[in-house]
MDTraj code that builds the backbone (N, CA, C; nanometers):
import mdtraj as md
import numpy as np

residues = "UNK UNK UNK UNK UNK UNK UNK UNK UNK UNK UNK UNK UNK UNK UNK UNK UNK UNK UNK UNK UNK UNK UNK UNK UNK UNK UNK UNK UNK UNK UNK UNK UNK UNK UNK UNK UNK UNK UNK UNK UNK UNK UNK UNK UNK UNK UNK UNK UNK UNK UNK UNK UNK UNK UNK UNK UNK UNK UNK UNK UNK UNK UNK UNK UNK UNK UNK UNK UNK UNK UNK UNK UNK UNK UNK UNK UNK UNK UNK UNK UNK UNK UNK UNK UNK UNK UNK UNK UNK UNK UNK UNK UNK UNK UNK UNK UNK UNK UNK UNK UNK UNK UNK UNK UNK UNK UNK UNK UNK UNK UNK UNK UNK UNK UNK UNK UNK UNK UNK UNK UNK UNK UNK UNK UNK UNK UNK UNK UNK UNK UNK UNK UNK UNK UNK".split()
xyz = np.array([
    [-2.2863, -4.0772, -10.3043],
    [-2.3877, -4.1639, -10.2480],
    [-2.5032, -4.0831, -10.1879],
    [-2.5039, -3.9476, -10.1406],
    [-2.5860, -3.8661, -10.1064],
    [-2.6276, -3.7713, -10.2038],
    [-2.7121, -3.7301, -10.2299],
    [-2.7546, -3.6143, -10.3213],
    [-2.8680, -3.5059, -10.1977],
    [-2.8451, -3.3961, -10.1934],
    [-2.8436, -3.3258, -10.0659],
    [-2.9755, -3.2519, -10.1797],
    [-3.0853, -3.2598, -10.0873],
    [-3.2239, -3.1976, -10.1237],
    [-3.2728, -3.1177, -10.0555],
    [-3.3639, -3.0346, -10.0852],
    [-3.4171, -2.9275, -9.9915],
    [-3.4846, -2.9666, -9.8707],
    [-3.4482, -2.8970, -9.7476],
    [-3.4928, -2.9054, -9.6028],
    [-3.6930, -2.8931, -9.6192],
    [-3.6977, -2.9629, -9.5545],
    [-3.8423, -2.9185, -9.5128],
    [-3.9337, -3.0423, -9.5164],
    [-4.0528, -3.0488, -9.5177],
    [-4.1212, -3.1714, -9.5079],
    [-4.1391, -3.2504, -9.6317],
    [-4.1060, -3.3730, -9.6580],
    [-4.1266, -3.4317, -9.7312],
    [-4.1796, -3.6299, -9.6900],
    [-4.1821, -3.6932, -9.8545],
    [-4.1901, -3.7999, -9.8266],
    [-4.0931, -3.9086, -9.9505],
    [-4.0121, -3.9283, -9.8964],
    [-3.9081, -4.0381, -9.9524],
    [-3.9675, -4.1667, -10.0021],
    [-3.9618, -4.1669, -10.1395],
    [-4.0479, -4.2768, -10.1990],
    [-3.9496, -4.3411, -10.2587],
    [-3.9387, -4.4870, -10.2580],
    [-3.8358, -4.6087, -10.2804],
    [-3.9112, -4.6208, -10.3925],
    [-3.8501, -4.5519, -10.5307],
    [-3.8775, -4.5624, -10.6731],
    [-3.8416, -4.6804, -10.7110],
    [-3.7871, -4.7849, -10.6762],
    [-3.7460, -4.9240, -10.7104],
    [-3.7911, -5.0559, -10.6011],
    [-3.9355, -5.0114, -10.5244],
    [-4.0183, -5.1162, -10.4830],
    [-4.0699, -5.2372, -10.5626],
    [-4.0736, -5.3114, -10.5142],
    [-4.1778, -5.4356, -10.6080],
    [-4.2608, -5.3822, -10.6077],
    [-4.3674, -5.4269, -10.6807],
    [-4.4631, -5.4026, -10.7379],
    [-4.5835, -5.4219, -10.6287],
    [-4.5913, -5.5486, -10.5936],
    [-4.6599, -5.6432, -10.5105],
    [-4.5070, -5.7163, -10.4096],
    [-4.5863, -5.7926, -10.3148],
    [-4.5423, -5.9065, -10.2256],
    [-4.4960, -5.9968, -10.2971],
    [-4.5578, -6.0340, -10.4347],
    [-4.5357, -6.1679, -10.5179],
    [-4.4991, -6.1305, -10.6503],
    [-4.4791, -5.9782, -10.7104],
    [-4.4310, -5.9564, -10.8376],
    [-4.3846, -5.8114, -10.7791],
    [-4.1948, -5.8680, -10.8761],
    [-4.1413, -5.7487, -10.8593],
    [-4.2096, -5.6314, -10.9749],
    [-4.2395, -5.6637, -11.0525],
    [-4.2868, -5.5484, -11.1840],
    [-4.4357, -5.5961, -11.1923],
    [-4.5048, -5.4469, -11.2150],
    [-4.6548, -5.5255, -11.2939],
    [-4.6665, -5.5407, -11.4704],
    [-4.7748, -5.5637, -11.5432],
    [-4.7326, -5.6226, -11.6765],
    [-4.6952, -5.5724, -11.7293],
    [-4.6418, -5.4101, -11.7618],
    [-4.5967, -5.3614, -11.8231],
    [-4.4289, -5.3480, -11.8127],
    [-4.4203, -5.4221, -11.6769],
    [-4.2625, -5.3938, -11.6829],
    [-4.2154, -5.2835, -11.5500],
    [-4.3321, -5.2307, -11.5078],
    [-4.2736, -5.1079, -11.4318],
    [-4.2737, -5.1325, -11.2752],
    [-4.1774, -5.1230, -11.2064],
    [-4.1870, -5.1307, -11.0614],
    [-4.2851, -5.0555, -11.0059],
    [-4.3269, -5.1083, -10.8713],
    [-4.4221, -5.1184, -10.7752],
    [-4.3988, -4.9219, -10.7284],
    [-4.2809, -4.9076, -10.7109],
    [-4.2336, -4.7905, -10.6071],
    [-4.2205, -4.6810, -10.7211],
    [-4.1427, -4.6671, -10.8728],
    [-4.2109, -4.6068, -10.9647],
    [-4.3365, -4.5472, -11.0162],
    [-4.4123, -4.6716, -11.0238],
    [-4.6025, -4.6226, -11.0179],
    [-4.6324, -4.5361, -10.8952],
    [-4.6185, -4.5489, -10.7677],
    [-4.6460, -4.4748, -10.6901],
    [-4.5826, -4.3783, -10.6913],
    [-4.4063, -4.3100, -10.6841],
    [-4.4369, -4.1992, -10.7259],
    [-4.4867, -4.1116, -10.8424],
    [-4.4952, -4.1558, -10.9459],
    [-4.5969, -4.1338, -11.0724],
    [-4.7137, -4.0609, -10.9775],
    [-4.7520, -4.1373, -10.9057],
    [-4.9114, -4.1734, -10.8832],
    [-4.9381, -4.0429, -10.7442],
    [-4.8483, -4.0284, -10.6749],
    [-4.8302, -3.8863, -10.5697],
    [-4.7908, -3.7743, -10.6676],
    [-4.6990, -3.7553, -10.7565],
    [-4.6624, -3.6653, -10.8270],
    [-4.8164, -3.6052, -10.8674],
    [-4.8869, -3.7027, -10.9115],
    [-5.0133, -3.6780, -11.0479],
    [-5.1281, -3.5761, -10.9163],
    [-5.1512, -3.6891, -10.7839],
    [-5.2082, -3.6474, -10.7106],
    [-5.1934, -3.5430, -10.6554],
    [-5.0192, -3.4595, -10.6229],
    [-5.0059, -3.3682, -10.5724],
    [-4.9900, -3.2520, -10.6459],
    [-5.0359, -3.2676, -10.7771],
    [-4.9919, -3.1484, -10.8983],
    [-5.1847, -3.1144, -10.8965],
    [-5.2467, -3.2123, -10.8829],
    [-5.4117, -3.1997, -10.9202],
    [-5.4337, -3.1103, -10.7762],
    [-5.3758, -3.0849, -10.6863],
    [-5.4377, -3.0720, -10.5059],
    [-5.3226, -2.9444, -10.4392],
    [-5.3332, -2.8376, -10.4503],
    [-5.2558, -2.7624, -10.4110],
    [-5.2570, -2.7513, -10.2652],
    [-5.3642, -2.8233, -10.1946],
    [-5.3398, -2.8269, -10.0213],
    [-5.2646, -2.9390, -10.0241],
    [-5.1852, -3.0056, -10.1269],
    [-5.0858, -3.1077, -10.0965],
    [-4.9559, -3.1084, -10.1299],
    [-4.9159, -2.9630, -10.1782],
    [-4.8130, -2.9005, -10.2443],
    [-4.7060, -2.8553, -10.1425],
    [-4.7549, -2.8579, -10.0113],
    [-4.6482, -2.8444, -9.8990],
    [-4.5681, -2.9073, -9.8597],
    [-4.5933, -3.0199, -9.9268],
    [-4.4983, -3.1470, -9.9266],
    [-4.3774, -3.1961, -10.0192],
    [-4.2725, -3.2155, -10.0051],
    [-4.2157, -3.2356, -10.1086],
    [-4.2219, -3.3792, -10.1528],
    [-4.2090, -3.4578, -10.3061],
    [-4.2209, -3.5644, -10.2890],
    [-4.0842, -3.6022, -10.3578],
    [-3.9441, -3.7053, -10.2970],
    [-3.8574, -3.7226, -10.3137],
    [-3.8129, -3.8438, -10.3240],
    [-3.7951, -3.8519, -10.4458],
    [-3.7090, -4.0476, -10.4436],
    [-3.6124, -4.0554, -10.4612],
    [-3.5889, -4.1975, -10.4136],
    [-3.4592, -4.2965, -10.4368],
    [-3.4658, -4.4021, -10.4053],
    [-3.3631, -4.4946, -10.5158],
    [-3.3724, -4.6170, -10.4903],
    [-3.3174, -4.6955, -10.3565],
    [-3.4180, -4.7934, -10.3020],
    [-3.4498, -4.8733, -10.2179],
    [-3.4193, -4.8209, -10.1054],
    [-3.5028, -4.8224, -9.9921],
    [-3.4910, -4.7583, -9.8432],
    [-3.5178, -4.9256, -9.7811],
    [-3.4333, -5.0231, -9.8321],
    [-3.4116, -5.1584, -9.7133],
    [-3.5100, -5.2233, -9.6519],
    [-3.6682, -5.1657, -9.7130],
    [-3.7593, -5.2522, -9.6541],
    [-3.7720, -5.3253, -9.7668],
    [-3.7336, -5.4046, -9.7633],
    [-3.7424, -5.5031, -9.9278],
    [-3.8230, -5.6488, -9.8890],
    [-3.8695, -5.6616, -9.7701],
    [-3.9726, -5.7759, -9.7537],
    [-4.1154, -5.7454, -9.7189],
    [-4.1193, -5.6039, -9.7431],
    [-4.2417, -5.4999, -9.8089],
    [-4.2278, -5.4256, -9.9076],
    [-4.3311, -5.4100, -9.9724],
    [-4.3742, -5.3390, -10.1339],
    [-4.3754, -5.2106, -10.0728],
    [-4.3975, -5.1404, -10.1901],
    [-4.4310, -4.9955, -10.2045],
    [-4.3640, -4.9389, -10.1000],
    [-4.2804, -4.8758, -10.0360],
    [-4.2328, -4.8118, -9.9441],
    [-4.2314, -4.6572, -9.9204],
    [-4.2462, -4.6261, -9.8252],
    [-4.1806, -4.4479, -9.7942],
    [-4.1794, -4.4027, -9.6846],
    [-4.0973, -4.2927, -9.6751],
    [-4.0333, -4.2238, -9.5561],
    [-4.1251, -4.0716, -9.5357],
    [-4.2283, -4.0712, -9.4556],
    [-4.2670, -3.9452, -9.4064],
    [-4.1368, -3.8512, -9.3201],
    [-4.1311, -3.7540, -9.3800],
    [-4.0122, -3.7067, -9.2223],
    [-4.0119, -3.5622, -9.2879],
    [-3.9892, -3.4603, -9.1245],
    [-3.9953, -3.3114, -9.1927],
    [-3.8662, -3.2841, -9.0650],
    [-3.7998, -3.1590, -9.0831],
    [-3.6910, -3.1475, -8.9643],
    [-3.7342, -3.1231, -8.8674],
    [-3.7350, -3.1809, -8.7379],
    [-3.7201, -3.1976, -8.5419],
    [-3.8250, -3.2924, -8.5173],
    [-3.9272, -3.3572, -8.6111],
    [-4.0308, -3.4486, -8.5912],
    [-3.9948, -3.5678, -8.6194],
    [-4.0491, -3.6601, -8.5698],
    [-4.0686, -3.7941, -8.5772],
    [-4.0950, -3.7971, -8.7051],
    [-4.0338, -3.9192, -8.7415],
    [-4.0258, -4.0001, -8.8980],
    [-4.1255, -4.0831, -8.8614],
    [-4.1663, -4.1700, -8.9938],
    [-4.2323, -4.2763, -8.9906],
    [-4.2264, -4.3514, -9.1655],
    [-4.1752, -4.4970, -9.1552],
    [-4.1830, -4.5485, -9.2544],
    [-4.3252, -4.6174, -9.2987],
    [-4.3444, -4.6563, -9.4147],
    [-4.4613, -4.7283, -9.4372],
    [-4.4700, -4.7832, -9.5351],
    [-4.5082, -4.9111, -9.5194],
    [-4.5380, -4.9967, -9.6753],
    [-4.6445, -5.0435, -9.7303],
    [-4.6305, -5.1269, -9.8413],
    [-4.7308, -5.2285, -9.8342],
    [-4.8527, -5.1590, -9.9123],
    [-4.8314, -5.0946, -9.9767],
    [-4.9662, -4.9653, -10.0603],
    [-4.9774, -5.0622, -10.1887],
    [-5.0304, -5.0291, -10.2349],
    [-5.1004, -5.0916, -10.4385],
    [-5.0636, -4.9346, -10.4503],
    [-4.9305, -4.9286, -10.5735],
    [-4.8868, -4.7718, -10.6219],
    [-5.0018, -4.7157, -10.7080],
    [-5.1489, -4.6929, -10.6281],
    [-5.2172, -4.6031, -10.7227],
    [-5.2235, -4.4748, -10.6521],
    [-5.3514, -4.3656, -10.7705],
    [-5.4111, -4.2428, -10.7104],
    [-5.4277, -4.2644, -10.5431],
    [-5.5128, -4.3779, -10.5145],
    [-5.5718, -4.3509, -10.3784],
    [-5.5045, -4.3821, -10.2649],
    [-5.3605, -4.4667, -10.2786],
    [-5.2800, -4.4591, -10.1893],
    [-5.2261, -4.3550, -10.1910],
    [-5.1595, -4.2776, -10.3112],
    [-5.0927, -4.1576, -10.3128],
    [-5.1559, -4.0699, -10.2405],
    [-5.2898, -4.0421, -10.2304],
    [-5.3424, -3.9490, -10.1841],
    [-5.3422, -3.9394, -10.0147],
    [-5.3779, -4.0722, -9.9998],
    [-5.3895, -4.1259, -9.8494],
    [-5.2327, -4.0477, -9.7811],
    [-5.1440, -4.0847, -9.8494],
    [-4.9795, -4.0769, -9.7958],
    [-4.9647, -3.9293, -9.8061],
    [-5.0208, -3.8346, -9.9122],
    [-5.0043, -3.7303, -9.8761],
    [-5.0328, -3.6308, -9.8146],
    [-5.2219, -3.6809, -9.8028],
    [-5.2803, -3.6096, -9.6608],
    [-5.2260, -3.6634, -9.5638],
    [-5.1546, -3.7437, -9.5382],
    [-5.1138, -3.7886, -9.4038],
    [-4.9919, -3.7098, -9.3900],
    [-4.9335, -3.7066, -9.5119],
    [-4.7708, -3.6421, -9.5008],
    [-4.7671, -3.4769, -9.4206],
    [-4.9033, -3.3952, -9.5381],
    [-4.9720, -3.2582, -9.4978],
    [-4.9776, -3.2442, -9.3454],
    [-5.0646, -3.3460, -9.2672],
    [-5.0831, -3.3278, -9.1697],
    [-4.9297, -3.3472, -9.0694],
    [-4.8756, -3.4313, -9.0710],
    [-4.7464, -3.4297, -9.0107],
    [-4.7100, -3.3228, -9.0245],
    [-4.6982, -3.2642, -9.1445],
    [-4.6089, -3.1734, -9.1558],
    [-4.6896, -3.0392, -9.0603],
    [-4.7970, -3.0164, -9.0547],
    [-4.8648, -2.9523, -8.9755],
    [-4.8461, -2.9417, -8.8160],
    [-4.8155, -3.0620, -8.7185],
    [-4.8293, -3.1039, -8.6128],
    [-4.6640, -3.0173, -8.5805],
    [-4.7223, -3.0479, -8.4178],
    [-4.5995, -2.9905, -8.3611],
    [-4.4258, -3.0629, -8.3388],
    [-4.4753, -3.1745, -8.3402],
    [-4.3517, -3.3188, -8.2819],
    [-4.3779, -3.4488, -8.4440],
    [-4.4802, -3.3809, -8.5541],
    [-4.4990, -3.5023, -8.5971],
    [-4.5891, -3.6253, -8.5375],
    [-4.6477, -3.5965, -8.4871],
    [-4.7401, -3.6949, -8.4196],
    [-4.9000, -3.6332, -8.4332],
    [-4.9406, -3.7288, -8.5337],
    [-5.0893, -3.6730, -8.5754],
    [-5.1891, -3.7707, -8.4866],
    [-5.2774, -3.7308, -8.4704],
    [-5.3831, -3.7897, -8.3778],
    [-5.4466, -3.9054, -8.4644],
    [-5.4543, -3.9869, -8.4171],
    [-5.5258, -4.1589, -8.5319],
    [-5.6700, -4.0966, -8.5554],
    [-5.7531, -4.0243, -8.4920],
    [-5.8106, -4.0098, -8.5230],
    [-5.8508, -3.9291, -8.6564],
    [-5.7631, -3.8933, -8.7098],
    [-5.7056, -3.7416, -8.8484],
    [-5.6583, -3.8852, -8.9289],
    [-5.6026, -3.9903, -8.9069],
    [-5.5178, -4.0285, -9.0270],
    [-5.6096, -4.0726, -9.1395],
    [-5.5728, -4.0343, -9.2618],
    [-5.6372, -4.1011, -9.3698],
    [-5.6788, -4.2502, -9.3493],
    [-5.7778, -4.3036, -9.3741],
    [-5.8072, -4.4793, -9.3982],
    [-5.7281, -4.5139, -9.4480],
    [-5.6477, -4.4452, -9.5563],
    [-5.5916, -4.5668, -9.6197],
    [-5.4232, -4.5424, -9.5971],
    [-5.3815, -4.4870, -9.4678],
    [-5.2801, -4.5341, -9.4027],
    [-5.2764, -4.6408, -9.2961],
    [-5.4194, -4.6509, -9.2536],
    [-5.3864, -4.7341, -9.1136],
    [-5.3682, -4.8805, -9.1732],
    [-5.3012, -4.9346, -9.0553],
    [-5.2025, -5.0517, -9.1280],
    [-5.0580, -5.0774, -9.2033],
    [-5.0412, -4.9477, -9.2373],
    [-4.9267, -4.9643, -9.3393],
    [-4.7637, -4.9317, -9.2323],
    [-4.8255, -4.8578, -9.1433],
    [-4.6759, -4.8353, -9.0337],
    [-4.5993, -4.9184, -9.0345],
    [-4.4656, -4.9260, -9.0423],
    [-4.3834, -5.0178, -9.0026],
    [-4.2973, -4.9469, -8.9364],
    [-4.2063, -4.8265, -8.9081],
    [-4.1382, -4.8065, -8.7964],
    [-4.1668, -4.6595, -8.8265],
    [-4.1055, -4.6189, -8.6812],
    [-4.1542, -4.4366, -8.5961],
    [-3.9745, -4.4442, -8.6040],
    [-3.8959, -4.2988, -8.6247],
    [-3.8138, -4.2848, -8.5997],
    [-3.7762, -4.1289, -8.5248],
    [-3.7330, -4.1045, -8.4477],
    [-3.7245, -4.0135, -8.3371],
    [-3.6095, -3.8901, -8.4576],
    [-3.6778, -3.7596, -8.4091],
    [-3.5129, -3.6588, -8.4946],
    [-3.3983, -3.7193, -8.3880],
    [-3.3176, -3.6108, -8.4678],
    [-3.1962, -3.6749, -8.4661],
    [-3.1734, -3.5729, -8.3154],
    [-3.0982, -3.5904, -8.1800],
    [-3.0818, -3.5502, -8.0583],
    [-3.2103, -3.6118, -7.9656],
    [-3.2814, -3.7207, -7.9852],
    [-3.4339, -3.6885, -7.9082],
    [-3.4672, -3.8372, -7.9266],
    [-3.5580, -3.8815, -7.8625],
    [-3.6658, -4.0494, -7.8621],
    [-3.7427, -3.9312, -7.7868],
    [-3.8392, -4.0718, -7.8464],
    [-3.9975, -4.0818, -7.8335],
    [-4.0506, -4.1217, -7.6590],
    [-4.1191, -4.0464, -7.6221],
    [-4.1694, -4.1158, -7.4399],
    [-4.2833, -4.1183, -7.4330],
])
top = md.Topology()
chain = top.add_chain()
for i, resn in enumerate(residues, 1):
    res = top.add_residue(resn, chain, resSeq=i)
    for name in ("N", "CA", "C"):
        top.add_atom(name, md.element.get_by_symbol(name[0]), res)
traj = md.Trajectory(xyz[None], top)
């Protein structure tokens, strides 16, 4: 049930998202969470300041009454989930400068003022490492 991946910063992409809110597949058949990692893979192979990131899937991370999903998280920092993207280039990109920068910060906590546009909004939960919460 686990498949044990390399330590370090990454972002956990739910390869078996809907598509949309209102379609699990778009017309071709292909899930929502598929296209997007397609769509980070493409972005992070074109962008070598985005190569510090690892990008890692699996099916469904339980937010299933949001689309597109993923897990920012690097080891002793704060996690953060997020949904709700259209799986193209420009979300991918958004998620991975955002991912870059986390992975940069000291605790995981990037200043709102740094976050890409096209993350704000998409937060749905902060999760603390593992020994530690958030104050």
């Amino acid at each position: 049930m686990l498949t044990p991946v390399p330590p370090g910063p990454s972002v956990v992409v739910c390869n078996t998202c809907r598509h949309t809110a209102d379609a699990r597949e778009d017309e071709t058949g292909q899930r929502g969470g598929a296209l997007l990692e397609a769509a980070m893979r493409s972005v992070q192979a074109a962008d070598p300041e985005l190569q510090g990131v690892q990008i890692q899937a699996m099916p469904c991370l339980f937010a299933c009454s949001r689309h597109c999903t993923v897990h920012i998280r690097a080891p002793g920092k704060v996690g953060y989930v997020l949904g709700d993207f259209t799986p193209d280039e420009d979300a991918a990109r958004a998620i991975l400068e955002y991912a870059a920068r986390h992975a940069e910060s000291e605790h995981g906590c990037v200043p709102f003022k740094e976050w890409p546009q096209g993350v704000k909004g998409h937060f749905i939960t902060r999760t603390p490492p593992e020994g530690y919460v958030c104050t």
